[in-house]
C-alpha positions as CSV (number, residue, x, y, z in Angstrom):
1,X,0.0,0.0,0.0
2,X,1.2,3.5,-0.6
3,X,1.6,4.5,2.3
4,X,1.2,8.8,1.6
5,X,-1.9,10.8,3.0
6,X,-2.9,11.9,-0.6
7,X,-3.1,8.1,-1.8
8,X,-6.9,7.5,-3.0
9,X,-8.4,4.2,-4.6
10,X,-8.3,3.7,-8.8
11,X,-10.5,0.2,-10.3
12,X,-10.4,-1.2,-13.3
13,X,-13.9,-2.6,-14.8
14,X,-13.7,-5.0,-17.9
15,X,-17.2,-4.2,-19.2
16,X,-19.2,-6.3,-21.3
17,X,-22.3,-5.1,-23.4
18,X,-24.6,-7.3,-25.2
19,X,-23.4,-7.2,-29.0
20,X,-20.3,-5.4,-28.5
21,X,-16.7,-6.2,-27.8
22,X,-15.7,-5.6,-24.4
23,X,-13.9,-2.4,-23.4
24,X,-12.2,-1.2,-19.9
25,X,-12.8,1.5,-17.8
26,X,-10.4,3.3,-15.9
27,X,-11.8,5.0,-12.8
28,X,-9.9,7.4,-10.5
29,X,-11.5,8.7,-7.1
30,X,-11.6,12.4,-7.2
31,X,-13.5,14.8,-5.4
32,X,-16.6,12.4,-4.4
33,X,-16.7,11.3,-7.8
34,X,-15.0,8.5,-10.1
35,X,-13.3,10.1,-12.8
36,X,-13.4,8.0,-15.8
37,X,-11.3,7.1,-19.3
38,X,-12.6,4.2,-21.0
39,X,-9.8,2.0,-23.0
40,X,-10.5,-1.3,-25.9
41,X,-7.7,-2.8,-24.2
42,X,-7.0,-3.6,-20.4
43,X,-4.5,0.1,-19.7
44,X,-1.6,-2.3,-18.6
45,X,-1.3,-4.0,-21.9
46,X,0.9,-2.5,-24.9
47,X,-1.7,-1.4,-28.6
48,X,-0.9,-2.8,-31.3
49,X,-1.2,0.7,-33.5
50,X,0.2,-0.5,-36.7
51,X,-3.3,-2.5,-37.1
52,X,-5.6,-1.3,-39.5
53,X,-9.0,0.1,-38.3
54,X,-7.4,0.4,-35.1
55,X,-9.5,-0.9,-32.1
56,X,-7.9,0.8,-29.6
57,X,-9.1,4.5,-30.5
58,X,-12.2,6.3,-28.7
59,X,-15.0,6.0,-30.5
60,X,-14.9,7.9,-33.5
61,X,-18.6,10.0,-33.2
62,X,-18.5,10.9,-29.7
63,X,-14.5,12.4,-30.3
64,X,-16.0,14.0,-33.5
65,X,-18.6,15.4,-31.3
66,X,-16.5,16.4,-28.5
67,X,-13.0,16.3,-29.0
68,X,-12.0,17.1,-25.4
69,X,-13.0,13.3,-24.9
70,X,-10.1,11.8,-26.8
71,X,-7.1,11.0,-24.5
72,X,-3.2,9.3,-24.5
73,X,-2.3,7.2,-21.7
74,X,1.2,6.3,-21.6
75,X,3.7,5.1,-18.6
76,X,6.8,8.1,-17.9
77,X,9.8,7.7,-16.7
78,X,10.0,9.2,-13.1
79,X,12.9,11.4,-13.0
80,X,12.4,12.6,-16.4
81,X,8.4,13.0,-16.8
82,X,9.5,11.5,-20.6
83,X,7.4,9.2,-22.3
84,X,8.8,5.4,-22.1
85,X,10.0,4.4,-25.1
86,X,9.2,0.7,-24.6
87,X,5.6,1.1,-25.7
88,X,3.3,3.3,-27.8
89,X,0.8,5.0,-26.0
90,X,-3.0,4.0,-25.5
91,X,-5.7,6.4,-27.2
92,X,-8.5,6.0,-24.6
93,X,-11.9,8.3,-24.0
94,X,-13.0,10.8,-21.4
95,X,-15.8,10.0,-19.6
96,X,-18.7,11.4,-17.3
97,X,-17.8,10.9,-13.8
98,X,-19.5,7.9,-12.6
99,X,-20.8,7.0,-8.8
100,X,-19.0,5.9,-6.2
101,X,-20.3,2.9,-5.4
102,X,-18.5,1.7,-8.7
103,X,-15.5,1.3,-7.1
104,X,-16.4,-2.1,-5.9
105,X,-19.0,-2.8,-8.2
106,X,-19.4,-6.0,-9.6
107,X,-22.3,-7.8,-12.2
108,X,-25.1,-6.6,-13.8
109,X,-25.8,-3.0,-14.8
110,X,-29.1,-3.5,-15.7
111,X,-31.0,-1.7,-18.4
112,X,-29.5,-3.7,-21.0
113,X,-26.0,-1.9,-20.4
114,X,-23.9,-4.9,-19.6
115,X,-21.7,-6.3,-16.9
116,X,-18.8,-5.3,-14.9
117,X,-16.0,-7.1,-13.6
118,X,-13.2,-5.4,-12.1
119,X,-9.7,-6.5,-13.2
120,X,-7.8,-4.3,-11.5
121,X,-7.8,-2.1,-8.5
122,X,-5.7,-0.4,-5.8
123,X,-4.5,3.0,-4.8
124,X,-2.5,6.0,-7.0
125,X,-1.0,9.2,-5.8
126,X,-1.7,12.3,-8.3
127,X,1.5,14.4,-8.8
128,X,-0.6,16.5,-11.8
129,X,-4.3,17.0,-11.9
130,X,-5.8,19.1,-14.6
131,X,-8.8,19.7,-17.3
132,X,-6.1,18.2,-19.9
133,X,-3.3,16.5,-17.8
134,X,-3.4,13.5,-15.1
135,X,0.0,12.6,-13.8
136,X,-0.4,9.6,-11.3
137,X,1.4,6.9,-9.4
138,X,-0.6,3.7,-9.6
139,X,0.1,0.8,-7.0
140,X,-2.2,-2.1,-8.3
141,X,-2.5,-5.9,-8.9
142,X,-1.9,-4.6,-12.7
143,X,-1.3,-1.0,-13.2
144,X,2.1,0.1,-11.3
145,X,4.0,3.0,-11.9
146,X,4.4,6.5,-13.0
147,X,1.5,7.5,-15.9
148,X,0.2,10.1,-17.9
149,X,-2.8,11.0,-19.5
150,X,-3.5,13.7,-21.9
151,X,-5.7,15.4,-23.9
152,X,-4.9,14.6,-27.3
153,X,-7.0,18.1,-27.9
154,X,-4.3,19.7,-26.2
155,X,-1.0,17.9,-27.9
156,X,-2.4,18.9,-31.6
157,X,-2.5,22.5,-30.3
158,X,1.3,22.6,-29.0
């Protein structure tokens, strides 16, 4: 456990809807809410970007929509705050805040919306939290580390 008075609790929930292909949600708790990013791939494991019709990208008519929504998630190296090198960064999407109560949430949604399991879950320290930069130390089962996220609205404008 992180054992620093700002450490709060993160989960990740594999969610499953009827017809679709599952996708992950990243969930941060912040200010008596769960901040959320949503990712087609579990946040810990590396994209594949060179596929075609890539499946890790928000989807493409709420970004359209809103382009504020469409984010980068990528691990940094600590004493540098430089990307890692190892691995190409995850596009992910920006979500409403969700409640609480999914931070141990488990099964079924109801309203036809699916299932949610959680894969992952612990605590993370934020060293940066803005409207278009999260900086955050995760200790997880899964996620563990320095990470970034940022608005991908933001990096075409600098």
């Amino acid at each position: 456990m992180i054992a620093d008075q700002q450490a709060k609790r993160f989960v990740v929930q594999e969610h499953r809807r009827p017809g679709e292909s599952p996708h992950y949600d990243l969930m941060f708790e912040r200010e008596g809410t769960l901040a959320t990013w949503s990712f087609r791939l579990p946040p810990w494991e590396a994209p594949d970007i060179g596929r075609p019709g890539d499946p890790f990208a928000p989807r493409a008519r709420s970004v359209q929509k809103r382009p504020e929504r469409s984010w980068r998630f990528e691990p940094v190296v600590p004493a540098t705050g430089a990307s890692t090198q190892d691995r190409p960064a995850h596009a992910c999407e920006r979500l409403a805040g969700h409640r609480m109560r999914y931070l141990e949430f488990e099964g079924d949604i109801g309203g036809g919306r699916g299932t949610v399991h959680i894969v992952d879950a612990g605590q993370y320290v934020p060293a940066t939290w803005s409207t278009d930069e999260v900086v955050v130390t995760f200790q997880g089962r899964r996620l563990s580390g320095l990470f970034r996220l940022t608005c991908a609205k933001t990096q075409s404008t600098t």
